[in-house]
N, C-alpha and C positions, 0 to 999 in steps of 0.2 A: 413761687416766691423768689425776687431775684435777691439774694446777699451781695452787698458792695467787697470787693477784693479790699478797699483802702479805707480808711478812718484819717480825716482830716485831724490831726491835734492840737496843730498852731497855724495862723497865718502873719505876715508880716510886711510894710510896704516896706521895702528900704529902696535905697537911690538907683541901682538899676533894674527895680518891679519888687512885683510881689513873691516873698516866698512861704511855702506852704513845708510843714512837718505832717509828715503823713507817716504810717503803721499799713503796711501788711499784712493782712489777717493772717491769709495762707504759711509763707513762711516767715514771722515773725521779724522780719527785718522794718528798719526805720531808712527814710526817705526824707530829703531836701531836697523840693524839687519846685520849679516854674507856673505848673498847671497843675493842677490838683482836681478829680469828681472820683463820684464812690467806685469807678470801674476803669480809671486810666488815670495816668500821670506822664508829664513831657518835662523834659531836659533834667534830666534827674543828672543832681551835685553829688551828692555823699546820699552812701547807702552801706547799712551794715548794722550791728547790735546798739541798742539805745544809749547807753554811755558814750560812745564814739560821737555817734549823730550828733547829741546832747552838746558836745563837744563843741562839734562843729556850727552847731547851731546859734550858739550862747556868742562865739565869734564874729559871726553872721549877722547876727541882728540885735547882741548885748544881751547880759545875762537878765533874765528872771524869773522867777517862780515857776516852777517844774515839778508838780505832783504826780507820783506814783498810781 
């Protein structure tokens, strides 16, 4: 059985493409990044613990709603 390394959480188009909030199964880190599938990710922005990301994200593409 293959398990995906990544969990897609959000995607978003803004003005230059699409970006994707993805989860690291493995080591718990969070992800903004360009391309997103359940076993790779490209051009990854911010990476680091959820709050930061979160952070970063809300910036990124405007705050909203963020459940735990």
């Amino acid at each position: 059985m293959n398990i995906p390394a990544y969990e897609i959480k959000r995607s978003k188009e803004t003005a230059t493409g699409t970006r994707y909030l993805v989860r690291h199964w493995r080591s718990n880190k969070w992800i903004i990044c360009s391309h997103a599938s359940d076993n790779s990710i490209a051009n990854p922005e911010c990476e680091g613990q959820r709050e930061y990301v979160l952070k970063k994200w809300n910036k990124l593409v405007g705050k909203q709603n963020f459940h735990r």
